[in-house]
C-alpha positions as CSV (number, residue, x, y, z in Angstrom):
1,X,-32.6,88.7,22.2
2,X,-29.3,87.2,21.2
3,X,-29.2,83.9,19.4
4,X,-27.9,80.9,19.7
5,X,-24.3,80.5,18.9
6,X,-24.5,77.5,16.0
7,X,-27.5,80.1,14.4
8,X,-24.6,82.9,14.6
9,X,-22.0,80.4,13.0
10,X,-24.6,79.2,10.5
11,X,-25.9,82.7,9.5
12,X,-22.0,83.9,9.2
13,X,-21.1,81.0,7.2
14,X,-24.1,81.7,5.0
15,X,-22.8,85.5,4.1
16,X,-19.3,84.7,3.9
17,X,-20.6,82.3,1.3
18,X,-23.2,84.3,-0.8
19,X,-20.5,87.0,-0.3
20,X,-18.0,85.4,-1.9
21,X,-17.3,85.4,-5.8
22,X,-17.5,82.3,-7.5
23,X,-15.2,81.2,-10.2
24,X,-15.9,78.6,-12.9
25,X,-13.8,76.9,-15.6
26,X,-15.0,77.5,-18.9
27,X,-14.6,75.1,-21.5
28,X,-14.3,75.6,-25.6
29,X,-14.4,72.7,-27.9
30,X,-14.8,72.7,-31.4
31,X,-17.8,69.6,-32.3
32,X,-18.2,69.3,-35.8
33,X,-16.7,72.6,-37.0
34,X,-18.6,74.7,-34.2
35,X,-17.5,76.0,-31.6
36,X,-19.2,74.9,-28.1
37,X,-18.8,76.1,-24.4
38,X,-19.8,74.4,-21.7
39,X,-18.5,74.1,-18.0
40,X,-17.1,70.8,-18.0
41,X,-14.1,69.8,-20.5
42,X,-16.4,68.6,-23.8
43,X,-13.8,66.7,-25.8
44,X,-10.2,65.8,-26.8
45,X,-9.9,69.2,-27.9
46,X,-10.9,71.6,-24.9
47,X,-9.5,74.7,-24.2
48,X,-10.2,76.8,-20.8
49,X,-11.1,80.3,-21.7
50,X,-10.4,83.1,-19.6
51,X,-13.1,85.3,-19.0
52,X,-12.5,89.1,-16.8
53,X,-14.6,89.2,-13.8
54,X,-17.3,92.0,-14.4
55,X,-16.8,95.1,-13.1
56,X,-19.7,96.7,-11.7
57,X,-20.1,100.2,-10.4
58,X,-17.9,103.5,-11.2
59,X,-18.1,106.2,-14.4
60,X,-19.4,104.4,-17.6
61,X,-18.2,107.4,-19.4
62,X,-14.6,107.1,-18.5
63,X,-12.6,109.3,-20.7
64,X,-15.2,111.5,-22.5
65,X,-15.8,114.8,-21.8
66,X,-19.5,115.4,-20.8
67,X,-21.5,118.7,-21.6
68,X,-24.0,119.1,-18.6
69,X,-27.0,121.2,-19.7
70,X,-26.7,124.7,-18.1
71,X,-29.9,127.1,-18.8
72,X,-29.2,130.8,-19.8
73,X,-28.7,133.5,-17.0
74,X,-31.7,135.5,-16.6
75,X,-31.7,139.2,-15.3
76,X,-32.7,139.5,-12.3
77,X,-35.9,142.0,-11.5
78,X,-34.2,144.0,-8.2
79,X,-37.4,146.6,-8.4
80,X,-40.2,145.0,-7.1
81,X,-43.8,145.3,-8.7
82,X,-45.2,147.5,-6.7
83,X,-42.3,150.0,-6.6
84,X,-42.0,150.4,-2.7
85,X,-38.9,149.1,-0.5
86,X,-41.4,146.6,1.3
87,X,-42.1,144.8,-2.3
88,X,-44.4,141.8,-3.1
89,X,-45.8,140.4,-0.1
90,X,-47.3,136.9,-0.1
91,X,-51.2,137.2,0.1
92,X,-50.8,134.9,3.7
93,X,-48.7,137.5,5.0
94,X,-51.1,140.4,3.7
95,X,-54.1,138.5,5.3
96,X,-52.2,138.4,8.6
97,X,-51.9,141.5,8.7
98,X,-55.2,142.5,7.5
99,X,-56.7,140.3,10.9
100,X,-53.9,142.4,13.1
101,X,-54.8,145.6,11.4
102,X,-50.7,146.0,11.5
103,X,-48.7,148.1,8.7
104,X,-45.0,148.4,8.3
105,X,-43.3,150.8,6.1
106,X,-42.5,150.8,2.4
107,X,-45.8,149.1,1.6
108,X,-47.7,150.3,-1.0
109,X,-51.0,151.9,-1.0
110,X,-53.2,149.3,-2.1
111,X,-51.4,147.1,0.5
112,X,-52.3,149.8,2.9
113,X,-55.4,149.8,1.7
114,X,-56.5,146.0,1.9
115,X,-55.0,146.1,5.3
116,X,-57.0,148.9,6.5
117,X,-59.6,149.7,4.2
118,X,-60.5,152.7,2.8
119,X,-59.4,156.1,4.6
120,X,-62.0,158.1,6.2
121,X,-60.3,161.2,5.2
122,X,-57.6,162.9,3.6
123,X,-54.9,165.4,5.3
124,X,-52.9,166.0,2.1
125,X,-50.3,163.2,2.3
126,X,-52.1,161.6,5.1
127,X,-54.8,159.6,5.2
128,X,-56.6,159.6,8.3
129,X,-59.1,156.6,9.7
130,X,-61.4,157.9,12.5
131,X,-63.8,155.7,14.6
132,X,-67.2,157.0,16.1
133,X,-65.6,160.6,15.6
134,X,-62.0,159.9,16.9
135,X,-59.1,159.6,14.8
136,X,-57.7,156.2,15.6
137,X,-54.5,156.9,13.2
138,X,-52.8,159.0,10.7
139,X,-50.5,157.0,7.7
140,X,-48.2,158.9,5.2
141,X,-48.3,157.9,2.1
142,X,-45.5,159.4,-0.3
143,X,-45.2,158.5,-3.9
144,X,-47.2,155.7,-3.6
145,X,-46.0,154.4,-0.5
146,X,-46.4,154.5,3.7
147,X,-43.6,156.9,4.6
148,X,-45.1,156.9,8.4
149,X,-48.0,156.6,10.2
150,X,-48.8,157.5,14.0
């Protein structure tokens, strides 16, 4: 809903006046040996001071060189903990694929292991995991970790 056109004028007026910066004399006289400041001329003697506008805004530091607080470099770890290419795996991501029974290589054994469970058997590097008799798959583990599994 638009407004009236003397409400626009008014409201316009009113921001082109707040916005605005206002100047004002400023007086110095010197009553009874002190000096006094006030915003109308005080006496005989009164002198207008000049006062800078204040600037607002900008570097307060201009000209100084500033040190900015930079912590050491750390090394970083590029072997993971568990010493296999899949690495740490967030417990979310382990539990999802605990509920899918789904492995993917490099993980570890005990990865394997809370993801399957226990094996039912070993075939040297394999471990096997049968149901009611049936072998339901076969996962390589080498040095620690699933090389392959079918």
């Amino acid at each position: 809903m638009r407004r009236p056109l003397p409400c626009r004028l008014a409201l316009a007026t009113l921001a082109l006046v707040l916005s605005c910066p206002t100047m004002a004399a400023i007086y110095r006289c010197d009553v009874n040996g002190q000096a006094v400041f006030a915003d109308s001329p005080c006496g005989d003697n009164a002198e207008t001071v000049d006062v800078e506008p204040l600037r607002t805004g900008g570097r307060l530091d201009t000209g100084t060189q500033v040190e900015f607080y930079r912590p050491p470099r750390r090394e970083v770890n590029t072997t993971s903990p568990t010493g296999c290419p899949a690495g740490y795996i967030q417990s979310s991501e382990l539990r999802r694929m605990r509920v899918r029974r789904r492995v993917r290589e490099g993980l570890s054994a005990d990865q394997v292991r809370y993801i399957l469970g226990d094996p039912d058997r070993r075939d040297g590097q394999w471990w096997v995991y049968e149901h009611q008799g049936e072998e339901i798959g076969r996962y390589r583990i080498r040095q620690g970790c699933l090389a392959r599994w079918r």
